[in-house]
C-alpha positions in Angstrom: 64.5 -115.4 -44.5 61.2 -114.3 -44.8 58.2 -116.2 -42.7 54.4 -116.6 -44.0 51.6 -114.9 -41.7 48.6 -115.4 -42.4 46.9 -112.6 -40.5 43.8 -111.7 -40.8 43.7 -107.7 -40.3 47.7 -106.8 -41.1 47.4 -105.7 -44.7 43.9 -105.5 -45.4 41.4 -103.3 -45.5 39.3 -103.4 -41.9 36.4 -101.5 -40.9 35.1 -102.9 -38.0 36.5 -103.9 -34.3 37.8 -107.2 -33.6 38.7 -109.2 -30.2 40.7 -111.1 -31.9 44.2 -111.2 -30.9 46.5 -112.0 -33.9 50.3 -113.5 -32.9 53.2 -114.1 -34.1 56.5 -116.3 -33.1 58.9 -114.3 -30.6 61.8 -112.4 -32.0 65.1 -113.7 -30.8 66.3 -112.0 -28.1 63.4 -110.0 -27.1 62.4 -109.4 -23.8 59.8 -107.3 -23.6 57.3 -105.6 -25.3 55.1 -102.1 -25.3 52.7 -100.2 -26.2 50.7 -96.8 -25.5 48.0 -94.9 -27.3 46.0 -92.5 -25.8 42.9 -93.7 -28.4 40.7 -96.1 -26.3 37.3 -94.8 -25.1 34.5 -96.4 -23.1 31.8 -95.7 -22.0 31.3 -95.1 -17.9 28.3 -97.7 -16.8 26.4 -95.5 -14.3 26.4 -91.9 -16.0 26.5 -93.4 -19.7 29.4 -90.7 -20.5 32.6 -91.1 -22.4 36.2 -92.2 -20.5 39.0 -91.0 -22.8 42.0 -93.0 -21.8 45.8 -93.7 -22.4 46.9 -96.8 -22.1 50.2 -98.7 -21.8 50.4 -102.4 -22.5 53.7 -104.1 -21.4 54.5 -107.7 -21.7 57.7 -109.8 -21.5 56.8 -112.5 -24.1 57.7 -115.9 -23.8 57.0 -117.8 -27.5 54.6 -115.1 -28.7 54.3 -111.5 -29.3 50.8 -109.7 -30.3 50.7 -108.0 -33.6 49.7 -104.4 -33.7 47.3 -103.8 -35.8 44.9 -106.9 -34.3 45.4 -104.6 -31.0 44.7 -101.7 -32.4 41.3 -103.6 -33.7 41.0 -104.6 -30.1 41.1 -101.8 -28.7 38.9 -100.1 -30.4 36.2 -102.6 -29.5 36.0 -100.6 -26.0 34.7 -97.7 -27.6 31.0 -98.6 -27.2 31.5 -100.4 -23.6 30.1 -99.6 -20.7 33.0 -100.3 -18.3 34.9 -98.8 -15.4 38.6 -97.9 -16.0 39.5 -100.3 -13.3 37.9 -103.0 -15.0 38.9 -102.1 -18.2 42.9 -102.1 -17.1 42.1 -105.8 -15.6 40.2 -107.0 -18.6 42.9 -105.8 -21.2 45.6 -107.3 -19.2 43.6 -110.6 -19.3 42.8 -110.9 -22.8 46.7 -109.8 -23.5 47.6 -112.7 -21.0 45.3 -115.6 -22.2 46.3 -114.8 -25.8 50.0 -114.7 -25.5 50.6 -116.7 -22.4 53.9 -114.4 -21.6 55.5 -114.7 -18.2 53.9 -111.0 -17.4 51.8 -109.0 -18.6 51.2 -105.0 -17.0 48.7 -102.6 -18.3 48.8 -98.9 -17.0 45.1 -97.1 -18.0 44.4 -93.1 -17.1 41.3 -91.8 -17.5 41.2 -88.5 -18.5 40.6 -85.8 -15.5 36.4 -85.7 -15.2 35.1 -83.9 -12.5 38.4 -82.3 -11.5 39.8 -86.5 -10.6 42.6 -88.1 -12.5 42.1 -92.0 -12.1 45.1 -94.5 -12.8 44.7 -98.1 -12.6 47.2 -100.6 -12.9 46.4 -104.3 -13.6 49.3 -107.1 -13.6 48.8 -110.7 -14.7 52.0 -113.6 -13.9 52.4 -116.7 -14.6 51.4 -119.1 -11.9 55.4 -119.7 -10.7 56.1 -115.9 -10.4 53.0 -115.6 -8.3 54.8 -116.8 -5.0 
């Protein structure tokens, strides 16, 4: 059986960044969901320098799962930011969150070593009655 999408980036030709998060209904049977690239850049807000980062994005959907190439579009809509890691990890995490609504959402970002310091930050978003 095949379903109608009606995405707006999967399959066409796109050129440009995009905060939108495209979904999609939630597989049977699937509990969770990740992925990692090591392509997001920002740019650090004091010194004005580049952050090369990898990032993993792990959710456990509940009704709907984020298609790849709208993250992919997403992402890439860091690259001119001026943001710290830390807030970038909490930001992502939040957009995944509001735009899925899963029952958890966990994003793991490392900055690439700068100035002889590795920096990991981890940022975790639950629904409301996992929070206790």
């Amino acid at each position: 059986m095949s379903e109608n999408y009606d995405f707006k980036a999967l399959g066409k030709d796109m050129s440009t960044p995009s905060k939108e998060l495209e979904t999609f209904p939630k597989p049977a049977n699937v509990t969770a969901v990740r992925f990692t690239t090591d392509e997001l850049t920002s740019f650090c807000p004091v010194t004005g320098q580049p952050d090369f980062n990898t990032v993993e994005i792990e959710y456990y959907p509940d009704q709907l799962c984020v298609e790849s190439k709208s993250l992919k579009l997403y992402l890439w809509t860091f690259r001119e930011e001026q943001i710290f890691g830390e807030g970038l990890a909490g930001t992502i995490a939040q957009d995944i969150f509001d735009a899925l609504t899963p029952t958890y959402c966990r994003v793991t970002l490392e900055q690439g070593i700068r100035g002889g310091l590795q920096m990991t930050a981890v940022a975790e978003v639950k629904r409301e009655e996992l929070r206790q």
